[in-house]
C-alpha positions as CSV (number, residue, x, y, z in Angstrom):
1,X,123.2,162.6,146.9
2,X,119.7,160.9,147.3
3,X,117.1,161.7,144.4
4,X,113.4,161.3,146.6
5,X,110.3,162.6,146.1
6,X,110.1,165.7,146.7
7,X,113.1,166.0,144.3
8,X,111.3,164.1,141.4
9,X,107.9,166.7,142.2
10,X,110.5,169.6,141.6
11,X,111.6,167.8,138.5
12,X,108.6,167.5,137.3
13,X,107.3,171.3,137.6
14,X,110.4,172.5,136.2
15,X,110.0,170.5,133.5
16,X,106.3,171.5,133.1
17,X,107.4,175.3,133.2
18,X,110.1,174.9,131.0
19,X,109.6,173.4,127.1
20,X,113.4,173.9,126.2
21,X,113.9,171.4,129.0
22,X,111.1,169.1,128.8
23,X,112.3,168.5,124.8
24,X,116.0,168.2,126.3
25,X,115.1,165.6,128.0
26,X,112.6,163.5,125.4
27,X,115.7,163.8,123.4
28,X,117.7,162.2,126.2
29,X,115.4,159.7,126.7
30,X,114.5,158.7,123.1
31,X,118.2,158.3,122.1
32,X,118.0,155.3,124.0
33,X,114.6,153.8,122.9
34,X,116.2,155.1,119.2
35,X,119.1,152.8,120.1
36,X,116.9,150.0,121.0
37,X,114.8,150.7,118.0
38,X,117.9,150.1,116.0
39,X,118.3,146.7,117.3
40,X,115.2,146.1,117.1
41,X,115.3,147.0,113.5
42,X,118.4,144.8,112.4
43,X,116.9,142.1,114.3
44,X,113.5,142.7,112.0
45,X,115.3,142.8,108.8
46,X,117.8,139.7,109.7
47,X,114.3,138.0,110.0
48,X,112.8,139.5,106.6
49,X,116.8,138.1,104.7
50,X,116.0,134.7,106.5
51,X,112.1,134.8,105.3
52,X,113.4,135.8,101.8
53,X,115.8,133.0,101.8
54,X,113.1,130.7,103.2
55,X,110.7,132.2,100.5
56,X,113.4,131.8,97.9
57,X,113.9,128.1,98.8
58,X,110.5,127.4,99.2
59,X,109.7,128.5,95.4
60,X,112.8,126.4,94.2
61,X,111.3,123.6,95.9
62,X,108.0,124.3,93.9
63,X,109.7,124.3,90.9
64,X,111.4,121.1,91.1
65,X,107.7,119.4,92.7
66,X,106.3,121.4,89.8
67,X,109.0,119.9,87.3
68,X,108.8,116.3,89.1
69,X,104.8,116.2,88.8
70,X,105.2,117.1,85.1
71,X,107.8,114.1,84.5
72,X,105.6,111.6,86.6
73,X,102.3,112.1,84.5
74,X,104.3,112.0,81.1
75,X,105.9,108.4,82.9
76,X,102.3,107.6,83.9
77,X,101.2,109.2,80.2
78,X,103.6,106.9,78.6
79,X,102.6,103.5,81.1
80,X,98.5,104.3,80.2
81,X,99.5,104.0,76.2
82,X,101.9,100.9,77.0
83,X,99.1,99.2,79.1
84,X,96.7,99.7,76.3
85,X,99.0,98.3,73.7
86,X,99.7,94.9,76.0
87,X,95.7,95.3,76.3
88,X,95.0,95.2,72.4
89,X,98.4,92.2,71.9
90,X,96.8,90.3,74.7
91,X,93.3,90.6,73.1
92,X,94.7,89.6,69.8
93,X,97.0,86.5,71.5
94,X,93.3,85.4,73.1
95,X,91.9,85.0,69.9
96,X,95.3,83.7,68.2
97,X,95.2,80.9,71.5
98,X,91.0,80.3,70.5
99,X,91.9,79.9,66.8
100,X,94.8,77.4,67.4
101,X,92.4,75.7,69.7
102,X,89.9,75.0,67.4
103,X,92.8,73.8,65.1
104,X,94.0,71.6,67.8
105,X,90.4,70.3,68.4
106,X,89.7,69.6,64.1
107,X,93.2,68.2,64.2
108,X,92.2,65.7,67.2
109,X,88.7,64.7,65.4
110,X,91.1,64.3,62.2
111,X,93.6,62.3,63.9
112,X,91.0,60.2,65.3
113,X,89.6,59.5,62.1
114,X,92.7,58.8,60.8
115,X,93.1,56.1,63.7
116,X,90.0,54.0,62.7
117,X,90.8,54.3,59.0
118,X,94.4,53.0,60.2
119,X,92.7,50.3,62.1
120,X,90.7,49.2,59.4
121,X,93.1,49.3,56.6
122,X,94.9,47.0,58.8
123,X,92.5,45.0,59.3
124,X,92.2,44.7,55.5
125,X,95.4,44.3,55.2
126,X,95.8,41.5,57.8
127,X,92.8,39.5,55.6
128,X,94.5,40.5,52.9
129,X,97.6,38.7,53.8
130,X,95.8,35.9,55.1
131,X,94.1,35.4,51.3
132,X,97.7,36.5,49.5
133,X,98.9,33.4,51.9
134,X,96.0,31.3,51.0
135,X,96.4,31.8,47.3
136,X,100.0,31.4,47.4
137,X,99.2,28.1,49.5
138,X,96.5,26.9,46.8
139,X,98.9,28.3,43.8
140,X,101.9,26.3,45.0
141,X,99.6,23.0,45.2
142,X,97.7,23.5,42.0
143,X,100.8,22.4,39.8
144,X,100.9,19.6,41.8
145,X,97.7,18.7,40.9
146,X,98.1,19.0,37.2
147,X,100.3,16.7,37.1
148,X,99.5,14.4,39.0
């Protein structure tokens, strides 16, 4: 049998005289929308599990950036307070390296001085020698003189 037209004009003005039937067959017709509704459901709240799980993840990856940010500024805390304290031993090694400097520079002009008093207590000592030698010289003739 062939369901045309005229048979689905019938349908419909039975169904428009008769309520009993017209709710029979919303029911009829629902159950299967329900049934796809029911998918569509499960489907909705396998997506809101994986969302939660993604949401879940997400704030347990905030929590370890959270906890990682935290341990980088105390490291960079901690490398501030080092840097200053190479800061104030460099500052105080400058003026240590400008002090022994000026040490250097008096011990230079000392050791220079040193040098020509050196030079001329040689000098003094080489005339010395030279009238030690002439008095031994002149010494060693005189008694040969006296007597003679």
């Amino acid at each position: 049998m062939v369901f045309g037209p005229d048979d689905l004009r019938a349908l419909v003005g039975l169904l428009r005289q008769n309520p009993d039937l017209r709710a029979e067959l919303r029911i009829v017709l629902e159950i299967d929308e329900l049934r796809g509704l029911a998918t569509t459901m499960e489907q909705l709240a396998s997506t809101v599990k994986g969302l939660a799980a993604a949401q879940a993840n997400l704030a347990a990856a905030q929590t370890r950036a959270e906890r990682q940010l935290e341990e980088a500024a105390m490291r960079i805390k901690a490398l501030a307070e080092g840097q200053v304290r190479t800061e104030e031993r460099l500052t105080r090694l400058e003026a240590t390296v400008a002090a022994l400097t000026e040490a250097h520079g008096r011990a230079e002009e000392r050791l220079t001085r040193l040098e020509e008093a050196m030079v001329k207590a040689q000098e003094r000592l080489t005339r010395l020698e030279a009238t030690v030698a002439a008095l031994v010289e002149a010494q060693q003739r005189w008694p040969l003189a006296m007597t003679g």
